[in-house]
N, C-alpha and C positions, 0 to 999 in steps of 0.2 A: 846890552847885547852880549859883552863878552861873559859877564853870570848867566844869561840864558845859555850860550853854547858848553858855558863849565856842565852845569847841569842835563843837556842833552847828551853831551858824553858818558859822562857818570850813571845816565839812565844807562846808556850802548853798553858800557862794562857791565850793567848789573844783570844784562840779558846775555842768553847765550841762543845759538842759530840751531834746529834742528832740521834733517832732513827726510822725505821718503820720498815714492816713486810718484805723488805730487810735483812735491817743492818743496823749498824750505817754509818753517816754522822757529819765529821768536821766542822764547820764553824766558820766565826768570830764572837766573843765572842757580840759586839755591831752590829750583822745586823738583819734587821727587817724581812729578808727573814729564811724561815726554812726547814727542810727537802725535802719535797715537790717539792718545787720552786729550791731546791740542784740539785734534782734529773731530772729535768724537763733541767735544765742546761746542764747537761752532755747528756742527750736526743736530744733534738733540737736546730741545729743550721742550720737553712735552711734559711730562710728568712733573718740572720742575725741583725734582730730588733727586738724589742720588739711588744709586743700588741699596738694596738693607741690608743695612750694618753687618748683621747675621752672616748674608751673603759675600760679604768682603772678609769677613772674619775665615766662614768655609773654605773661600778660595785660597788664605795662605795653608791651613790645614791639608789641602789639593798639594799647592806647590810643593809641601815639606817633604810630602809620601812623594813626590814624583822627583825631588833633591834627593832623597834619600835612597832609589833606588835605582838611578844615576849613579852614586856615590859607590852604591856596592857593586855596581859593576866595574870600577876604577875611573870613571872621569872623575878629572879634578885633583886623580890623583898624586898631581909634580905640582900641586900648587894648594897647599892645605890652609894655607892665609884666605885665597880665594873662596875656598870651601866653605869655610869656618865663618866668610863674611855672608854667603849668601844664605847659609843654615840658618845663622842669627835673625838675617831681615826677614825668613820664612816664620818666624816662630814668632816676630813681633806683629808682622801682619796675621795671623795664627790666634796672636791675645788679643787683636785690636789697638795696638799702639797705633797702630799706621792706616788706620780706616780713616780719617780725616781728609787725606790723602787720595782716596777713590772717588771719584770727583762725576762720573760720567752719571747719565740721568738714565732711571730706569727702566724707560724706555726707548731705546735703539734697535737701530737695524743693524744686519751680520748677525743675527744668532744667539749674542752675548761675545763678538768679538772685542766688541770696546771694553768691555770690562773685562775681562781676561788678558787685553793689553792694557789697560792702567794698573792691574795687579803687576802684570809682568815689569813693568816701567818703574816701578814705586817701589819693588823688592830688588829691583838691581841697581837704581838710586841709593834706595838705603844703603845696602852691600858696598855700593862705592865710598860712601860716605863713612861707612864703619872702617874700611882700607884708608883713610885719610885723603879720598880724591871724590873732586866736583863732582856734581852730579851729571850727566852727559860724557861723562869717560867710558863708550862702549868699549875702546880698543879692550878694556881689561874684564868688565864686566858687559855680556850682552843681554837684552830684554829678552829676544829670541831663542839666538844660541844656547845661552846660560838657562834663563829663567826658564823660557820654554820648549827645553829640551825633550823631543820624544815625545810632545803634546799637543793638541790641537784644541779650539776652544771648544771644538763639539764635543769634545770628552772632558774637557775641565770645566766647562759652565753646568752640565745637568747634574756632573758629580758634584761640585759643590753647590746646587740645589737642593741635592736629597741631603748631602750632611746638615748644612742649615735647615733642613726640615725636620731633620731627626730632631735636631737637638731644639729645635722652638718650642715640638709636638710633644717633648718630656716638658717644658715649660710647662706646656698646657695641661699636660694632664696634672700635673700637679696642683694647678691655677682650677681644675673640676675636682678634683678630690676634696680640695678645702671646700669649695661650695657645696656640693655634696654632705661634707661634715656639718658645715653649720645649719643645711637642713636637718640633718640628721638629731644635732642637737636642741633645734625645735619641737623637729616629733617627740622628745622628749618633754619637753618643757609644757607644752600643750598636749598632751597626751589625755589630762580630763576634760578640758572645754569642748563640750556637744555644740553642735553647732547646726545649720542645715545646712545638706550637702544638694546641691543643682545642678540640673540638667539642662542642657540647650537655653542657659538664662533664668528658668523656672525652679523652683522651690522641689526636689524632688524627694528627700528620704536626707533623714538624720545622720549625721556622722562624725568624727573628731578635726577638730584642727589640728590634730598631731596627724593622724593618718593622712589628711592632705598634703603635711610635710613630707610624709614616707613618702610620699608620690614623686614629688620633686626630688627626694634624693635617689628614688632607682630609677628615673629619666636617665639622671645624671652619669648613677653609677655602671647604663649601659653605655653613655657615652665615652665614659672611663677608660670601658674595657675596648671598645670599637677605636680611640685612637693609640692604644696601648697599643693595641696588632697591626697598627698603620707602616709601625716602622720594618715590622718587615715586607712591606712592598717597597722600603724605599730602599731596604741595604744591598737588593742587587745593582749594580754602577756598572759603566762602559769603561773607565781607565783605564789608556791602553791600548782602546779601538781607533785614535788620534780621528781621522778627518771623517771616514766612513763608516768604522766598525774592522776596518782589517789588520789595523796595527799599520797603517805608512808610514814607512821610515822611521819606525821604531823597530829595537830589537828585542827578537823572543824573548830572553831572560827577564828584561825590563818588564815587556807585557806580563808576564807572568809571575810577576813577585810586587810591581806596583800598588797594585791591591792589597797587599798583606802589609807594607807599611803604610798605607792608610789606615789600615784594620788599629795599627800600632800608636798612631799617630791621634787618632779619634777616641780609641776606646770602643766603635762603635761596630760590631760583627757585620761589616761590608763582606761581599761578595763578589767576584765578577759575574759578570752576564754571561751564558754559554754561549746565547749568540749575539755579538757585540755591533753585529749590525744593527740586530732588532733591536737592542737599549738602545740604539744612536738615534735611529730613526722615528720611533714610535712613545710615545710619553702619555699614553693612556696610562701608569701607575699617576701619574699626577690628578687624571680625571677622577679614581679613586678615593686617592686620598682627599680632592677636594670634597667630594659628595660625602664621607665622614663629619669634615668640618662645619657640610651644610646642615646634617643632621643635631650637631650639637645644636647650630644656631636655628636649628625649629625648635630645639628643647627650652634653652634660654626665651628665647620670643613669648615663648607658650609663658612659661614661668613668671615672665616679669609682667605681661599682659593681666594674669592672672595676680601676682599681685596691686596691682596698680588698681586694680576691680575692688579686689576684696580691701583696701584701706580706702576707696572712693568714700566721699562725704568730704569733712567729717562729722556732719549733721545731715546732710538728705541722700548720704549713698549705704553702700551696705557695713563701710564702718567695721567689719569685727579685724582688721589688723592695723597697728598704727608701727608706719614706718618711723626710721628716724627722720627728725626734721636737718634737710642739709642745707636752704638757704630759701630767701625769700621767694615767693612763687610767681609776684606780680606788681607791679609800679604803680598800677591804676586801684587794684581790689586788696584791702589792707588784712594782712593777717592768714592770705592765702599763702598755705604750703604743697609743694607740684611734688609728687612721687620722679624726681630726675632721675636717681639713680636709676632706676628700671626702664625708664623712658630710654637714658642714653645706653645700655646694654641692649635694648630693644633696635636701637639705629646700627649697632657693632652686627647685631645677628643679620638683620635687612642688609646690610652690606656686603657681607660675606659669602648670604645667600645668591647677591649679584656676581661677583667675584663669582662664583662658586659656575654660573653661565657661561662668565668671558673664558672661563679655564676649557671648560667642555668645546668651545669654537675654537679658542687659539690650539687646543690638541690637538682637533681634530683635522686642522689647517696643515698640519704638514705635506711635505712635498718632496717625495721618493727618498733618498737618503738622510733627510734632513730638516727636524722644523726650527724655521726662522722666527716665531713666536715666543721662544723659549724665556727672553726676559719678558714679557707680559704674562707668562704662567707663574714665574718666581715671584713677578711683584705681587702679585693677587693670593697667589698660594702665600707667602710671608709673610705680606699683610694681615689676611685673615687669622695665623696663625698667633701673631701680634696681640692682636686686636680681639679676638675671641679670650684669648689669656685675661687680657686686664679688665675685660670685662666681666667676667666670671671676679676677678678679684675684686672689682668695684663691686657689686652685686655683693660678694659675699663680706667685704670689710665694712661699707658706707650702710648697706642696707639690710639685709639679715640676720648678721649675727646681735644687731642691735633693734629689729623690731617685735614689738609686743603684739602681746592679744588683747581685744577689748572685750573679758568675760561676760561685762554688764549688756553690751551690744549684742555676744552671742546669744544670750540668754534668752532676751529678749523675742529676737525673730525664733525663735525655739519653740516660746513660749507662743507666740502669736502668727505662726505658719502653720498651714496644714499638711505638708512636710513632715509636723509630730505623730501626724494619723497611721502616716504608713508603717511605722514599728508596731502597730496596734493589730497592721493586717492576721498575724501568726496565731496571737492569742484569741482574737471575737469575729476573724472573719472577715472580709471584703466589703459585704452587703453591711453588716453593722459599722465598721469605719464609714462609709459612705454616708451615715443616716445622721453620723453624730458628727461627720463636716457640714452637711446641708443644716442642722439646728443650729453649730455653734456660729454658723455666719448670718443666720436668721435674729438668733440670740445677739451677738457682741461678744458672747462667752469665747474662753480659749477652752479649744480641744480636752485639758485634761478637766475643767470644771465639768464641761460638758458630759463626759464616757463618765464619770463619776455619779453626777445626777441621773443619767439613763440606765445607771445599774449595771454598766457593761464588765466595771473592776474597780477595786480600790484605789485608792490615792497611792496607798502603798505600792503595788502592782503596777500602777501609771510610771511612779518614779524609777522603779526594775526596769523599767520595757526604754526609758529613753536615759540611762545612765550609761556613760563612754563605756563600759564593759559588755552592755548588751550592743549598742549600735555598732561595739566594735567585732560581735563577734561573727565568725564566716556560719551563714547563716545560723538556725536556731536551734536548741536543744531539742526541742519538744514538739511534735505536731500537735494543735490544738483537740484534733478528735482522736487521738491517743490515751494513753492511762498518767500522761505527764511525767514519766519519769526523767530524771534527772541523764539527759546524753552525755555531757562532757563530762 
């Protein structure tokens, strides 16, 4: 009994009592979280995670620009220990030192109150802690006072959305550039292999597997350019605007220079909004930049569907590209290999395209100064941002830059489609292609035996008409009832 009550004490000393206009609230004696973020705990547990990473990282880059110009107005300035402590815990939540720390789940209500107070709570812990005092010593450092001075969460949650956006959506494009390249490097590689080129499923007209690459990488390469310009929808911000858009209880000087040590703080040419109501209120740029993201993820979809096609078999499908092999395909059927990579890029795109809905309803859901949706746009918008990234990298490190062509297979449906016939339209005509598909499937013959035997050209001329230089070329030099001259 009496080591049970040592022990129950030793627990009491290891906690310390927080309070607000609740109640009080227990915690541990050394956590950087505090009432707020307590309380936000036993609230929400829906999403099961916390805020992204990203997002915890944005808000101290928020904190720093809004310490920082605070700073130069002179608060803080009879106590530069003070200062000096809370700059430092800015800049570690800022790297991510301190995102462990941000604890609340990414889906709550208030706005993104709760995480703008476990930011607030976790940078003035730290701060105290850098001063050599507990954590819960407000008298010296406050969450509010200190940390969120001149701020409101409605102005610090969507601004640090667009910074963590900014900077995911340079991830990303750079996560499509590479993929982009290693098509690109394809269309090279495969630039002779003739192939047949289909329509709606069906055999329709000769063409390269290199130019099919080309295809997929100026998908890509518009997609490139479409989130490159994303970011300037996102660098106008409210900072500033604190509850409403009007600047409450902030002062001019602050509203008006806050933005520019963001601007400092980032790297990233932010703006304010001219009318900071309307940033406050209205989050239609996020609808925006979703519908970009959804656009990538039709490209991708397209992309990997279409590879997953073209290496099907790899004996009774069409066979002309062999992925690499990533792992076994099946427990029951021995020697099955499954195209995943492209499957799982293919769930990242469907996903994102969903994401890509919730965003358009939770925008559109706001209500007069203010939408309360705002962490359901950040998770979905970061996510996909996330998630569209490594999937472009899986796609292009697991499966592209290492898959080949099967020349033997292209060859073959080349040789034995009538797909070959239509390169034949330009030189003998429509009605003569017609005469010599209807013999060679009477026959067994292929296409080129057949035009050969009915006198239509030679073998030599056969092999002109479906060589990657002719199938590749934007239409043809010569009209057949012309004098033949040479056009290119």
């Amino acid at each position: 009994m009496a080591v049970a009550c040592f022990r129950f004490r030793q627990m009491a000393e290891e906690r310390r009592i927080e309070k607000d206009m609740i109640g009080e609230v227990r915690l541990a004696a050394d956590s950087l979280c505090g009432v707020h973020t307590a309380r936000a705990l036993e609230n929400f547990n829906i999403a099961g995670r916390p805020i992204n990473s990203e997002l915890s990282k944005a808000f101290g880059s928020v904190k720093l620009a809004c310490f920082l110009a605070n700073k130069s107005l002179g608060f803080w300035s009879d106590d530069e220990d003070k200062a000096s402590a809370i700059e430092r815990a800015c800049v570690e939540m800022a790297q991510g030192a301190l995102n462990d720390h941000v604890l609340v789940d990414a889906l709550q209500g208030g706005a993104g109150t709760s995480a703008n107070m476990n930011v607030n709570e976790v940078i003035c812990n730290r701060a105290l802690q850098l001063l050599g005092l507990p954590p819960g010593s407000y008298g010296r450092i406050s969450p509010t006072d200190d940390i969120n001075l001149h701020q409101s969460t409605n102005d610090t949650f969507p601004t640090a959305m667009k910074v963590a956006a900014v900077r995911m959506l340079r991830t990303l494009e750079a996560s499509v550039v590479g993929l982009q390249e290693a098509f690109q490097a394809k269309e090279k590689e495969f630039a002779h292999i003739v192939k047949v080129g289909r329509t709606e499923l069906r055999d329709a007209a000769l063409i390269t597997l290199g130019r099919e690459m080309s295809a997929y990488a100026e998908a890509l390469s518009r997609d490139r350019w479409r989130i490159y310009k994303c970011e300037e929808r996102l660098r106008v911000v409210n900072l500033g605007g604190t509850a409403v858009g009007t600047g409450l209880a902030a002062p001019r000087r602050y509203i008006f220079s806050v933005v520019d040590k963001l601007r400092e703080v980032t790297g990233i040419g932010f703006a304010r909004a001219e009318n900071l109501v309307d940033a406050t209120q209205n989050a239609d740029v996020f609808v925006e930049v979703s519908g970009i993201l959804k656009a990538l993820a039709a490209t991708l979809f397209k992309i990997s569907s279409d590879l997953r096609l073209l290496s099907s078999g790899p004996d009774a499908g069409i066979g002309e590209l062999i992925l690499p092999p990533r792992q076994s395909g099946s427990s029951i059927m021995p020697g099955k290999i499954n195209p995943v990579i492209p499957e799982a890029a293919s769930q990242a795109a469907l996903l994102a395209m969903g994401y890509d809905s919730v965003i358009a309803f939770a925008c559109a859901s706001g209500n007069l100064e203010l939408n309360p949706f705002l962490p359901l746009v950040a998770h979905c918008l970061l996510e996909s941002c996330g998630m569209l990234s490594k999937a472009c990298d899986s796609l292009n490190n697991l499966c592209v830059s290492g898959m080949k062509a099967d020349e033997t297979r292209c060859a073959e449906t080349v040789s034995s489609s009538t797909a070959t016939a239509t390169a034949l339209v330009a030189e003998i005509g429509y009605d003569a292609v017609c005469k010599a598909v209807a013999t060679a499937r009477l026959s067994g013959k292929s296409i080129r035996d057949t035009v050969v035997e009915m006198g239509f050209m030679s073998v030599e001329k056969f092999d002109e008409l479906i060589s990657p230089e002719a199938v590749c070329r934007l239409g043809h030099a010569n009209n057949r009832r012309d004098d033949k001259r040479d056009g290119c």
